[in-house]
KELOPA-748781 format. One record per atom (N, C-alpha, C): residue number from 0; atom name; x, y, z. Coordinates in pm, 1 decimal. Example, Ala and Ser with C-alpha at 12.3 -4.5 7.8 and 13.67 -1.06 7.14 Angstrom:
BEGIN
+-----+------+----------+----------+----------+
:  nr : atom :       px :       py :       pz :
+-----+------+----------+----------+----------+
:   0 :    N :   1319.0 :   -569.0 :    780.0 :
:   0 :   CA :   1230.0 :   -450.0 :    780.0 :
:   0 :    C :   1320.0 :   -330.0 :    780.0 :
:   1 :    N :   1285.0 :   -225.0 :    708.0 :
:   1 :   CA :   1367.0 :   -106.0 :    714.0 :
:   1 :    C :   1290.0 :      3.0 :    787.0 :
+-----+------+----------+----------+----------+
END
This chain:
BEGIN
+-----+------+----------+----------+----------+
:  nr : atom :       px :       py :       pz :
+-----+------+----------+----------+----------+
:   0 :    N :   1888.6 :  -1672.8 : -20816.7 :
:   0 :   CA :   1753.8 :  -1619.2 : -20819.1 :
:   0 :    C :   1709.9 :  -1593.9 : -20675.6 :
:   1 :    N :   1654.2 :  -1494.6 : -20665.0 :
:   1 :   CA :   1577.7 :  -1418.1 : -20511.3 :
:   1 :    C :   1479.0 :  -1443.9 : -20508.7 :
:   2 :    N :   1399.8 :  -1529.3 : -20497.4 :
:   2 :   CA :   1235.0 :  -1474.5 : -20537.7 :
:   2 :    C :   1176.9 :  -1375.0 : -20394.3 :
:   3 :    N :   1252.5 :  -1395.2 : -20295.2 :
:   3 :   CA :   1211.2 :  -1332.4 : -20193.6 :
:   3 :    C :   1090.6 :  -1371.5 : -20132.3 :
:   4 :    N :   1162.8 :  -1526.8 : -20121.3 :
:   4 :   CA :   1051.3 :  -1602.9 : -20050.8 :
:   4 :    C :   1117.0 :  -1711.3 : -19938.8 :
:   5 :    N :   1053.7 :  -1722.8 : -19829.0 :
:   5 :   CA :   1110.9 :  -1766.3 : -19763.5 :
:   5 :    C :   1098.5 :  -1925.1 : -19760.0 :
:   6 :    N :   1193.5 :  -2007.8 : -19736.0 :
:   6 :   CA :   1239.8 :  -2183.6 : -19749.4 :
:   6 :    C :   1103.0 :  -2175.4 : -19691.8 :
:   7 :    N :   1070.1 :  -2152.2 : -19592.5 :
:   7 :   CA :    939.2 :  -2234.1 : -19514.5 :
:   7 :    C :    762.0 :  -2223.5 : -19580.8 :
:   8 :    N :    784.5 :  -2116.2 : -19655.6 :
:   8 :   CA :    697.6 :  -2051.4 : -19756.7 :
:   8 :    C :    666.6 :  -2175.4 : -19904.0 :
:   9 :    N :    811.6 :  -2170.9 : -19984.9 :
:   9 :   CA :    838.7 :  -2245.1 : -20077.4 :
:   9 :    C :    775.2 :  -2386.2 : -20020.1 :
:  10 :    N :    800.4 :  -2442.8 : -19915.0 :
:  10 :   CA :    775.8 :  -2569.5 : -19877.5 :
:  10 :    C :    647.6 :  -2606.5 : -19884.4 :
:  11 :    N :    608.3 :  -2493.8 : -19816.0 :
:  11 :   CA :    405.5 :  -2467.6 : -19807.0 :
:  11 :    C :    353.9 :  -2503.6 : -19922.4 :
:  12 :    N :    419.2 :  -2437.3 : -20037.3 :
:  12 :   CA :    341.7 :  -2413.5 : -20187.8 :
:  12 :    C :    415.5 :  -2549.3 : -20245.3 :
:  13 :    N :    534.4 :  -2613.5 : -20213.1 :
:  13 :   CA :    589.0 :  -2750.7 : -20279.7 :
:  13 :    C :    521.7 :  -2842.1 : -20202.8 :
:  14 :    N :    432.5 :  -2880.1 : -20111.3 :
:  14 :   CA :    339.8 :  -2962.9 : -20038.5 :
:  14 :    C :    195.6 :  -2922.2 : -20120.3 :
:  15 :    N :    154.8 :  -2796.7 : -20133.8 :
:  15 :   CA :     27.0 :  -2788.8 : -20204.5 :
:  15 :    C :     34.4 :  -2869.0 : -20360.0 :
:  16 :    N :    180.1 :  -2851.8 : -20418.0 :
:  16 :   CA :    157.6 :  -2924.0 : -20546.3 :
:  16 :    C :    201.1 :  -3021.1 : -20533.0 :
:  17 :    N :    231.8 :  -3128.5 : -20434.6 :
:  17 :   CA :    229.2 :  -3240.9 : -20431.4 :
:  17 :    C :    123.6 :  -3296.2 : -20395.0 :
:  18 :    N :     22.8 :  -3255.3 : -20338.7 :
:  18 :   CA :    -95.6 :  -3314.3 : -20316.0 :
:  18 :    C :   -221.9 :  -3283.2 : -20453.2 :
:  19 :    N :   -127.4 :  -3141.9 : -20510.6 :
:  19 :   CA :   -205.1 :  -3129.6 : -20638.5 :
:  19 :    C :   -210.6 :  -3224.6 : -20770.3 :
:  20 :    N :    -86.3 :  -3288.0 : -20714.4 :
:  20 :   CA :      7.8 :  -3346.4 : -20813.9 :
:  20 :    C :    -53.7 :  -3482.1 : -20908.2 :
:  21 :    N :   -167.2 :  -3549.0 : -20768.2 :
:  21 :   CA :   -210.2 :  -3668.7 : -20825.0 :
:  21 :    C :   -346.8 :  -3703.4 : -20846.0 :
:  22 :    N :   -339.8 :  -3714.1 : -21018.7 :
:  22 :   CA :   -467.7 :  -3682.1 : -21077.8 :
:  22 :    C :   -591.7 :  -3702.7 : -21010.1 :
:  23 :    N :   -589.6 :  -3841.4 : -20979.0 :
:  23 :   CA :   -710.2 :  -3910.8 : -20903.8 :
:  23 :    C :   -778.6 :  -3744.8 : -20823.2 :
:  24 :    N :   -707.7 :  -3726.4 : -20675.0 :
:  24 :   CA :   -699.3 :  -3635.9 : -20651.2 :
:  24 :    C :   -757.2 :  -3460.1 : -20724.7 :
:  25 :    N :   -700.0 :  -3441.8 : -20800.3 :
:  25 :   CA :   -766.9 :  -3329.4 : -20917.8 :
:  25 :    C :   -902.6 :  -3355.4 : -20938.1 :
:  26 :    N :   -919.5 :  -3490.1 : -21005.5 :
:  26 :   CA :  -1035.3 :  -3539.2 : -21034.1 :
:  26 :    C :  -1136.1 :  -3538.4 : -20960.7 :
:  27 :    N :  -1122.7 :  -3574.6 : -20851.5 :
:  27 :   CA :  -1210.6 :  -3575.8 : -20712.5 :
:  27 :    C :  -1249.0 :  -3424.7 : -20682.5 :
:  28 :    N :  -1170.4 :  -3304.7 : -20689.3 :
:  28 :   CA :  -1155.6 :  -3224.1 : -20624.0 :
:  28 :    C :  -1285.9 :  -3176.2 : -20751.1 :
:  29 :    N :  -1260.1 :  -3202.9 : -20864.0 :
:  29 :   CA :  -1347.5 :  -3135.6 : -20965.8 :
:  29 :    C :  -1511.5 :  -3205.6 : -20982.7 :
:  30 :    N :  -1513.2 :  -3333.4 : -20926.7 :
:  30 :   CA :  -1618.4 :  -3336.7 : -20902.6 :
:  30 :    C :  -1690.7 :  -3320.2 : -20770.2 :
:  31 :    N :  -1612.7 :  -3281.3 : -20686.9 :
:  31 :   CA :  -1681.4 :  -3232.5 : -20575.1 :
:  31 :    C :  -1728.1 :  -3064.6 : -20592.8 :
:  32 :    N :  -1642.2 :  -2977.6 : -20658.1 :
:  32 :   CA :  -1701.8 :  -2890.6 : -20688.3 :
:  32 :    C :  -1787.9 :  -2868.4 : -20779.3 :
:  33 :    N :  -1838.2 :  -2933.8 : -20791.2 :
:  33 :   CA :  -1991.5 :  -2995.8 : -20913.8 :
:  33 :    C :  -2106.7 :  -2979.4 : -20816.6 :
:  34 :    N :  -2069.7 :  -3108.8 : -20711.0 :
:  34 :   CA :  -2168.4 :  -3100.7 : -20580.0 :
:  34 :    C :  -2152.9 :  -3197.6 : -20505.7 :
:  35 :    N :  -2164.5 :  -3200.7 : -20384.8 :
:  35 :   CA :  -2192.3 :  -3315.5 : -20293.1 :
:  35 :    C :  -2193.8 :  -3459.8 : -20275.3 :
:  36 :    N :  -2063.5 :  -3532.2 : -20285.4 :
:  36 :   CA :  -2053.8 :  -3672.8 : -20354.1 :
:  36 :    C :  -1994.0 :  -3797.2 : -20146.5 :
:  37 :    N :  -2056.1 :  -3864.9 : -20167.7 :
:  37 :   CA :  -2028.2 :  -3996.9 : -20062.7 :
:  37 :    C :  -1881.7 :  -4080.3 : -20158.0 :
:  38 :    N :  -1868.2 :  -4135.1 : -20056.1 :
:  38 :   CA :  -1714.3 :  -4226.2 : -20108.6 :
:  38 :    C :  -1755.7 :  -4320.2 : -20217.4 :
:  39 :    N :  -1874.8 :  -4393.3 : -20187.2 :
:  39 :   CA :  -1934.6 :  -4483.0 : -20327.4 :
:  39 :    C :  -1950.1 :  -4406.6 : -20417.5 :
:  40 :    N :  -2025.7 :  -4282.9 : -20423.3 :
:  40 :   CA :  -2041.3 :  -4200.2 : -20568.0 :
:  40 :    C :  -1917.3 :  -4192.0 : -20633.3 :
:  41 :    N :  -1822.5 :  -4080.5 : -20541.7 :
:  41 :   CA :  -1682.3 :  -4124.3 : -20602.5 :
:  41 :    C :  -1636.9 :  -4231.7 : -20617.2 :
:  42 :    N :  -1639.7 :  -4344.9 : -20620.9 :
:  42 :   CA :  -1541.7 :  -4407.6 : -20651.0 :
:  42 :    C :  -1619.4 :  -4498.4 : -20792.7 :
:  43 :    N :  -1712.2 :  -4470.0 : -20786.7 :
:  43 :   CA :  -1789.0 :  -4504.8 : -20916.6 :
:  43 :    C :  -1799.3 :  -4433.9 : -20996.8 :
:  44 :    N :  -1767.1 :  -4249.0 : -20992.9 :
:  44 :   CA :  -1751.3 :  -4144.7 : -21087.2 :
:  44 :    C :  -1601.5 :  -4201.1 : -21158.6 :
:  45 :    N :  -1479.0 :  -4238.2 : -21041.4 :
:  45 :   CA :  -1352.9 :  -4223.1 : -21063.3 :
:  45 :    C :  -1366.7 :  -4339.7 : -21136.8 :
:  46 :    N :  -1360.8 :  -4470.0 : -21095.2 :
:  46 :   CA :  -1339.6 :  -4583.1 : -21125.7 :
:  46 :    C :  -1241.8 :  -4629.5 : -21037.5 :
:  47 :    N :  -1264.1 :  -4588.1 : -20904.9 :
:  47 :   CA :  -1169.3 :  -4664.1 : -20844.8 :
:  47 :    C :  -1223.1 :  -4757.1 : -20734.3 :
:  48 :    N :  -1148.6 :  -4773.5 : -20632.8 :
:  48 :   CA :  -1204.4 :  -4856.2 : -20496.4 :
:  48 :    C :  -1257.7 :  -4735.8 : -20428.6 :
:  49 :    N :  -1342.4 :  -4789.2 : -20310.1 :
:  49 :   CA :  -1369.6 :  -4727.6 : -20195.4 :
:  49 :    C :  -1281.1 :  -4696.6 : -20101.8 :
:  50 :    N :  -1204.4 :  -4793.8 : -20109.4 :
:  50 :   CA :  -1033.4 :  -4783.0 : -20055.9 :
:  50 :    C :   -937.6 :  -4619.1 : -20090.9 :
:  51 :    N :   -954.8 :  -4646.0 : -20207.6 :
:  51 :   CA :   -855.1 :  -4533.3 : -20250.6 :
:  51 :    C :   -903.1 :  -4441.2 : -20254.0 :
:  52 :    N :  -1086.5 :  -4417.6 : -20250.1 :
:  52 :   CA :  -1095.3 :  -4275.8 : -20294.1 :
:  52 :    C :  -1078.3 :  -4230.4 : -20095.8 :
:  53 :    N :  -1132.2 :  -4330.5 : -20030.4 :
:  53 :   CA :  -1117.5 :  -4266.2 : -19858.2 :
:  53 :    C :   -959.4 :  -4232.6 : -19833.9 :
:  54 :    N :   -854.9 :  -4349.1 : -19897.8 :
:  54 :   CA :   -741.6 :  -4236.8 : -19901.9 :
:  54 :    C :   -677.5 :  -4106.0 : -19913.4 :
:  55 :    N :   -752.9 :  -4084.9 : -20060.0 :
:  55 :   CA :   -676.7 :  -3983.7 : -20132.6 :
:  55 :    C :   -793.6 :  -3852.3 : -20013.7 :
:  56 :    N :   -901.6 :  -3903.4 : -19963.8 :
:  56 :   CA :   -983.1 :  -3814.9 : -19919.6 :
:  56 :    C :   -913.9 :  -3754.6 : -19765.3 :
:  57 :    N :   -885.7 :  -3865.4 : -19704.7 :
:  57 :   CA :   -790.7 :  -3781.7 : -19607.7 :
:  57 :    C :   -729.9 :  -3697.3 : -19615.3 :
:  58 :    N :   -596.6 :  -3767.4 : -19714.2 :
:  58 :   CA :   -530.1 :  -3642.7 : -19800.0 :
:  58 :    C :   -566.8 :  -3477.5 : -19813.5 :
:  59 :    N :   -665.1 :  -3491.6 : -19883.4 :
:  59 :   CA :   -746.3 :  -3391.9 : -19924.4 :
:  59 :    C :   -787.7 :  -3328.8 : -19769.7 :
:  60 :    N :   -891.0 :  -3371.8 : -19747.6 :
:  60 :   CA :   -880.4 :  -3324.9 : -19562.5 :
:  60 :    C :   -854.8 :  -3301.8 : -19456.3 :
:  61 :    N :   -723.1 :  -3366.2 : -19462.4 :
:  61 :   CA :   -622.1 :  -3321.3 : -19390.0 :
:  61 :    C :   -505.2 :  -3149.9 : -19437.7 :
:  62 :    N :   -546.0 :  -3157.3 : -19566.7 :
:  62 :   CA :   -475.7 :  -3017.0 : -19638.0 :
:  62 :    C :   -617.5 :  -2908.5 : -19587.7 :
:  63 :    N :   -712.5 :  -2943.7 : -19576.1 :
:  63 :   CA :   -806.8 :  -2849.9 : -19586.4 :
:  63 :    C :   -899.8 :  -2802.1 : -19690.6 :
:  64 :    N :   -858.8 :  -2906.3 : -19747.9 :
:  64 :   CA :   -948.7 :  -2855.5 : -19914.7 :
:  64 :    C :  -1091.1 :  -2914.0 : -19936.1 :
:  65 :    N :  -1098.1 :  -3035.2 : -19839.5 :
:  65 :   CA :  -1236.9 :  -3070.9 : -19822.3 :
:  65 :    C :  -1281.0 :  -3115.4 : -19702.8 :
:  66 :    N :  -1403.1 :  -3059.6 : -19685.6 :
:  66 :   CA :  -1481.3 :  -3097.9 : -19588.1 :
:  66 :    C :  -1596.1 :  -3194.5 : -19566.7 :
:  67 :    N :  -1636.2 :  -3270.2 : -19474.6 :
:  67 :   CA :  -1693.9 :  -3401.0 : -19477.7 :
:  67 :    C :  -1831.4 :  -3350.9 : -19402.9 :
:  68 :    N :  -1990.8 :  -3343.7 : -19411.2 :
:  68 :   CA :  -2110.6 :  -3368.4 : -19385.2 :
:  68 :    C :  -2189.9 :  -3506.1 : -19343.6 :
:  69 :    N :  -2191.8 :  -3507.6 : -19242.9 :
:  69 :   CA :  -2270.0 :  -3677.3 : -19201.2 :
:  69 :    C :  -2419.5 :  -3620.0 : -19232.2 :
:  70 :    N :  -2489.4 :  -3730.7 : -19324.6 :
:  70 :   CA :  -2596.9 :  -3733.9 : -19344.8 :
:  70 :    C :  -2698.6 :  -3855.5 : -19293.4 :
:  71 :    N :  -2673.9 :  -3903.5 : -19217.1 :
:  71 :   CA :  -2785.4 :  -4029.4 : -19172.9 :
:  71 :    C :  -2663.1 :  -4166.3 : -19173.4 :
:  72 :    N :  -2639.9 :  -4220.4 : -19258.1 :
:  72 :   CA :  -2549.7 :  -4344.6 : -19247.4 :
:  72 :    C :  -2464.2 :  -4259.8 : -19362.6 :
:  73 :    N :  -2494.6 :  -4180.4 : -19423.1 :
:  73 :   CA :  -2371.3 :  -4146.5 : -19528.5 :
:  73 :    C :  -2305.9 :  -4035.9 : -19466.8 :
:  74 :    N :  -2165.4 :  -4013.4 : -19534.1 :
:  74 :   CA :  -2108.7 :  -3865.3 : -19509.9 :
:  74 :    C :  -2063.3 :  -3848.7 : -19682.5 :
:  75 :    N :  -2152.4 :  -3693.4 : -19649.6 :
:  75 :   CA :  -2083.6 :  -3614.4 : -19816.3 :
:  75 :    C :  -1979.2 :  -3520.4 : -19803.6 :
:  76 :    N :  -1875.6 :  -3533.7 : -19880.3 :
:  76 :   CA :  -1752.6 :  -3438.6 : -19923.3 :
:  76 :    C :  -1839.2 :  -3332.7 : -20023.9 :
:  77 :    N :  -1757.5 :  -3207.5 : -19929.3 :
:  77 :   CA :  -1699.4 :  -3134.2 : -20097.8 :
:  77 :    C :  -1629.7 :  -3055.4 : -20041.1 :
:  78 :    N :  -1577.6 :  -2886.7 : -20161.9 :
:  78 :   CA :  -1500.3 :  -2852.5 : -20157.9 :
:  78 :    C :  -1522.3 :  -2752.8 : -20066.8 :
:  79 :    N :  -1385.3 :  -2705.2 : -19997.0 :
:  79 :   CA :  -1379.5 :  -2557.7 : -19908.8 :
:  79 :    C :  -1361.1 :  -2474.7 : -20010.4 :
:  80 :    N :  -1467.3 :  -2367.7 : -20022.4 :
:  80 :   CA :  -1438.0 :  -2316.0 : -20104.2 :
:  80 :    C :  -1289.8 :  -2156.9 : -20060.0 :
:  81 :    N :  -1320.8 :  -2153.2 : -19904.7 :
:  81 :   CA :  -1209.4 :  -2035.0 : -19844.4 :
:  81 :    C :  -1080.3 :  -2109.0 : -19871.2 :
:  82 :    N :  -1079.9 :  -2222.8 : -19810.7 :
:  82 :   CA :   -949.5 :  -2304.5 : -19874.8 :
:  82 :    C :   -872.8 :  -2305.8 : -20006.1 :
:  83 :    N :   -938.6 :  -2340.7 : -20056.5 :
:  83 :   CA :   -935.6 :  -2339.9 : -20179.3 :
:  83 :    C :   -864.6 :  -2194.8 : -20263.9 :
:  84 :    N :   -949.5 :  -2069.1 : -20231.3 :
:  84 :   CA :   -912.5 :  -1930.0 : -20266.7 :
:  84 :    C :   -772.4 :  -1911.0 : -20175.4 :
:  85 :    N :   -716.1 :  -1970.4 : -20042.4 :
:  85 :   CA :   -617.2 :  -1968.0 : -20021.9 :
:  85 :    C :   -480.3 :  -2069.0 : -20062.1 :
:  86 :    N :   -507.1 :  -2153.6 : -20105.6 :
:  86 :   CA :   -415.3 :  -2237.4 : -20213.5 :
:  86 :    C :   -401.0 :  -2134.3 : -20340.2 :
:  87 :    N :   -507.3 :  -2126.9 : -20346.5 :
:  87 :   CA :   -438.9 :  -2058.5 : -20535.9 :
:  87 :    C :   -410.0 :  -1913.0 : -20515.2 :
:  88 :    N :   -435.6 :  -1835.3 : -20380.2 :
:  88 :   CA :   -368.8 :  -1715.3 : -20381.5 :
:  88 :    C :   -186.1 :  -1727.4 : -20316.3 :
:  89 :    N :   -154.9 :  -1872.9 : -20278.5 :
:  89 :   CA :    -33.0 :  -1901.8 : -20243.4 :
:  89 :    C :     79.4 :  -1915.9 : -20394.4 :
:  90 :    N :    -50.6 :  -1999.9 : -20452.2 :
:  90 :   CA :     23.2 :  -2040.7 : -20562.4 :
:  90 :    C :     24.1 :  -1891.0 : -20678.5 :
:  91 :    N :    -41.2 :  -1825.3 : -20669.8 :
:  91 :   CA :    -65.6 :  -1722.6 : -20767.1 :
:  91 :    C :     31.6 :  -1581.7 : -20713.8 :
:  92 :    N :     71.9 :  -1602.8 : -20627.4 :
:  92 :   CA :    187.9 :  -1518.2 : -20580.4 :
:  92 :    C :    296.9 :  -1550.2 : -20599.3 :
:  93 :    N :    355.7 :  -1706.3 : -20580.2 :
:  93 :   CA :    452.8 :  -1748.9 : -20605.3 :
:  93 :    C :    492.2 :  -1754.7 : -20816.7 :
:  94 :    N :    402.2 :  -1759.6 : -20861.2 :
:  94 :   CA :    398.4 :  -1757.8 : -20981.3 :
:  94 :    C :    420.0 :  -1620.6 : -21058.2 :
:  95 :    N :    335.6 :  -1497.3 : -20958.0 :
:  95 :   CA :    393.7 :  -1378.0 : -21014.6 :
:  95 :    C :    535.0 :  -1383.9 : -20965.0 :
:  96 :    N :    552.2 :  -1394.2 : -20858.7 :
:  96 :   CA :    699.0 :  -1358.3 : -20849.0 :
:  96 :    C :    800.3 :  -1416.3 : -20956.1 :
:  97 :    N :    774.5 :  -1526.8 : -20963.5 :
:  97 :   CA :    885.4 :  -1640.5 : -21052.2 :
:  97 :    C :    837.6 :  -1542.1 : -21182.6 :
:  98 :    N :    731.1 :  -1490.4 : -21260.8 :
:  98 :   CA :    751.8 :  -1406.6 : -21383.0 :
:  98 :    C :    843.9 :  -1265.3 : -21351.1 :
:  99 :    N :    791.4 :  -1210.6 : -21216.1 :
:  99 :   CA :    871.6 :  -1080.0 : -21219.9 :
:  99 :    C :    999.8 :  -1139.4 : -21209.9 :
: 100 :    N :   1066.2 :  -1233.1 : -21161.2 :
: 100 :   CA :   1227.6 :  -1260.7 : -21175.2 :
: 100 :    C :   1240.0 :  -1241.8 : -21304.7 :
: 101 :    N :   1179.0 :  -1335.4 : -21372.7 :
: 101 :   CA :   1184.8 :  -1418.7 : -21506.4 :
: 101 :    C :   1209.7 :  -1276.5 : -21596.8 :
: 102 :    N :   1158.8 :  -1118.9 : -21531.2 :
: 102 :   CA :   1151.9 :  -1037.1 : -21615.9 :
: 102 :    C :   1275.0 :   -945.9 : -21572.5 :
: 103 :    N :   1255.7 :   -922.8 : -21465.2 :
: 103 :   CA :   1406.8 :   -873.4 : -21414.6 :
: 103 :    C :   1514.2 :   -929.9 : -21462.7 :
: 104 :    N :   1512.6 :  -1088.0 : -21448.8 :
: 104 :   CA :   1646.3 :  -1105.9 : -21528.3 :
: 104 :    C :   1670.6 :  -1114.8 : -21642.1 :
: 105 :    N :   1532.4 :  -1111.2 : -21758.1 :
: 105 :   CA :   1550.6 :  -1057.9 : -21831.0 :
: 105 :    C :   1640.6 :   -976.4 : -21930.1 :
: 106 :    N :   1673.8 :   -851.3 : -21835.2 :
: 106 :   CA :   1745.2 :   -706.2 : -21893.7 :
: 106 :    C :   1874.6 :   -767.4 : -21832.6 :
: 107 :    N :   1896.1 :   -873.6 : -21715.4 :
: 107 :   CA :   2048.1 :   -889.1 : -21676.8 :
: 107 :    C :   2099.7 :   -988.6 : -21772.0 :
: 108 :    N :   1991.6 :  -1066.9 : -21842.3 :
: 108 :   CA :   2057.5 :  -1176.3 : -21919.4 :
: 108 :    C :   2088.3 :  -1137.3 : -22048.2 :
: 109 :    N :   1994.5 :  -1022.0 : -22092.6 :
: 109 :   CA :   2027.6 :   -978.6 : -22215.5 :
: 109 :    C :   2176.4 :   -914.8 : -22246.0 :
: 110 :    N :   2192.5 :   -814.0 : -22159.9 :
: 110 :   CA :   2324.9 :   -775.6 : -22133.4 :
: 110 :    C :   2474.9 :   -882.4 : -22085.2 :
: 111 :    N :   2417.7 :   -994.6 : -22056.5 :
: 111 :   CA :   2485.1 :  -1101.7 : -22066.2 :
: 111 :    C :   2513.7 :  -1172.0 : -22151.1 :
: 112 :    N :   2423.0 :  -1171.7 : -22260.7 :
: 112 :   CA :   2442.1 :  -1304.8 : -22350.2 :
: 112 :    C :   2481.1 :  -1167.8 : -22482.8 :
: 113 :    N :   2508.4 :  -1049.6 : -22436.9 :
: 113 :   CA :   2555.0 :  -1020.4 : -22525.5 :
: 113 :    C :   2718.0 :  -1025.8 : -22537.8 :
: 114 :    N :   2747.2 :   -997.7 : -22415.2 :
: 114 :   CA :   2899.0 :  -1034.6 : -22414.3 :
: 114 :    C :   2946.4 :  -1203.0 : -22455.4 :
: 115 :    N :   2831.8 :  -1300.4 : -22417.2 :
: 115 :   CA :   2851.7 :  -1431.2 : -22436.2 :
: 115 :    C :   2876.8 :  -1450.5 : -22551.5 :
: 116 :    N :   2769.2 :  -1383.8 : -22635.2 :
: 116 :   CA :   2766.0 :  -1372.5 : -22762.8 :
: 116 :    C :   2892.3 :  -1342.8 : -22856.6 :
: 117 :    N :   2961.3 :  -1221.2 : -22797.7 :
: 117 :   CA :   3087.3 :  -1158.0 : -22813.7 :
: 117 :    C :   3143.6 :  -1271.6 : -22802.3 :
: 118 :    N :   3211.3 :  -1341.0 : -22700.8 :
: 118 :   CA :   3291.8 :  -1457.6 : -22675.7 :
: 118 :    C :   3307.8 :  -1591.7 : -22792.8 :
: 119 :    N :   3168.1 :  -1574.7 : -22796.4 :
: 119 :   CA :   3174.3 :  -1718.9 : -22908.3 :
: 119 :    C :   3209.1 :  -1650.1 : -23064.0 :
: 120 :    N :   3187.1 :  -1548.1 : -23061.9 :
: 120 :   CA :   3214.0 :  -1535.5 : -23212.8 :
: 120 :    C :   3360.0 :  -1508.8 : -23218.6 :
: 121 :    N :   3416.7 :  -1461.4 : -23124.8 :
: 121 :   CA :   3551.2 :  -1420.2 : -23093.3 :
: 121 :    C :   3662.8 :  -1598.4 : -23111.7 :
: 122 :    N :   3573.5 :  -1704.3 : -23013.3 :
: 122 :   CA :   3640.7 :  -1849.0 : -23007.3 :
: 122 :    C :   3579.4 :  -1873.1 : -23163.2 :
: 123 :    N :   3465.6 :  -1858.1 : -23233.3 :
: 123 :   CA :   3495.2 :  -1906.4 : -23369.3 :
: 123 :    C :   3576.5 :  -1869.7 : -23463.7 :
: 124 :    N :   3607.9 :  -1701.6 : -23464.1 :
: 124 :   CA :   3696.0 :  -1681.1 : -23550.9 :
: 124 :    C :   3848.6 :  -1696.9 : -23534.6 :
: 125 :    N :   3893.6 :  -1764.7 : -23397.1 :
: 125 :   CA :   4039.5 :  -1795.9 : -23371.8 :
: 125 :    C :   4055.5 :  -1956.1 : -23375.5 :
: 126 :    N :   3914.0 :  -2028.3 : -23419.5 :
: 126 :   CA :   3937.0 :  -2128.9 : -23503.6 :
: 126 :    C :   3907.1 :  -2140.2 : -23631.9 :
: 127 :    N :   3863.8 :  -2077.0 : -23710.4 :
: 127 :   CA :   3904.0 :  -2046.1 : -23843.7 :
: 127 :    C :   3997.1 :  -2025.3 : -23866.8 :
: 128 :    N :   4089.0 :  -1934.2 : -23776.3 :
: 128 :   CA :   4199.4 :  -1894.3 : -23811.4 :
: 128 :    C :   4318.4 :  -1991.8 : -23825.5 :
: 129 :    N :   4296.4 :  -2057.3 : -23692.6 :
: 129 :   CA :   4365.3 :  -2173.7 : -23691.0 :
: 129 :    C :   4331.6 :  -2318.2 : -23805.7 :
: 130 :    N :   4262.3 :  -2316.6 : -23844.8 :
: 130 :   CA :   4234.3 :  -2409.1 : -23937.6 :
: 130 :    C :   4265.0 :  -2386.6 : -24085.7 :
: 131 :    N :   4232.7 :  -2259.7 : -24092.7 :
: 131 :   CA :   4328.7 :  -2169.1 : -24224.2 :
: 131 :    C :   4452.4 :  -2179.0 : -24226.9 :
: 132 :    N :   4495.4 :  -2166.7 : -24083.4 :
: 132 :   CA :   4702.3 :  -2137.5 : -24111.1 :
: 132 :    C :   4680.0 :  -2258.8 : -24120.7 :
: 133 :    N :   4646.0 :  -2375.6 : -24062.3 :
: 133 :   CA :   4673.9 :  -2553.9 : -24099.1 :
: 133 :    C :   4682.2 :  -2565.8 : -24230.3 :
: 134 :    N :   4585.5 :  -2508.5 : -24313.1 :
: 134 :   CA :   4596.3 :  -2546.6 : -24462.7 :
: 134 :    C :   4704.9 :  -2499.8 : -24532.7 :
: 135 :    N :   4747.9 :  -2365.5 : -24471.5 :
: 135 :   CA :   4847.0 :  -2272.9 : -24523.4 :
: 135 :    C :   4952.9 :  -2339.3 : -24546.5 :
: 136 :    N :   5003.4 :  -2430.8 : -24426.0 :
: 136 :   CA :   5134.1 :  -2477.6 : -24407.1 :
: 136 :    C :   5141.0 :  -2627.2 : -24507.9 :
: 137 :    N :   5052.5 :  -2677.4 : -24493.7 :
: 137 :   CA :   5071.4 :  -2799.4 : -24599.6 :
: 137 :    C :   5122.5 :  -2774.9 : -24760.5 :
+-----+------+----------+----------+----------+
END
């Protein structure tokens, strides 16, 4: 398969879905695009620690997908929304492509599995055959 994408490309978009990968994460991302949440809100929306949601929030901020607001003693997250439209136009390219393969090879596989096709019916009927002369001879 070609997708006609380059290793360093693929890597880009196999790092975006590994950080996509873990729910907590998702979860967060969907209630920040709701609106404006501090690490206690989240972690009382999620059910988790304060611990984990400032983890997974780095995470997240360090990819670029969210941005942090100091408000007085608090800081509020939410989402980038330019970020954001550039993740899913990474991922939404890589996805057409993988269908246009998926369709191109298509017409090469069809023409393939017809000869395959040929083959196996060809190996079934030279074991019939052979299993017929077995009976023959007894």
């Amino acid at each position: 398969m070609n997708m006609g994408t380059r290793p360093d490309q693929l890597e880009t978009v196999c790092q975006k879905l590994r950080i996509l990968s873990v729910d907590t994460r998702l979860r967060m991302l969907v209630l920040l695009a709701e609106r404006n949440l501090c690490v206690g809100a989240l972690a009382c929306q999620l059910g988790v620690t304060q611990g984990a949601v400032s983890q997974h929030l780095k995470i997240l901020r360090d990819a670029g997908l969210v941005t942090a607001e100091r408000d007085g003693y608090y800081v509020h997250y939410c989402v980038d929304g330019h970020a954001l439209g550039q993740w899913q136009g990474a991922l939404d390219a890589l996805l057409e492509r993988l269908q246009q393969e998926r369709r191109d090879g298509a017409v090469a596989e069809d023409a393939a599995a017809t000869g395959c096709k040929k083959r196996k019916e060809d190996a079934c009927a030279r074991r019939k055959a052979r299993a017929n002369a077995g009976k023959g001879t007894t």
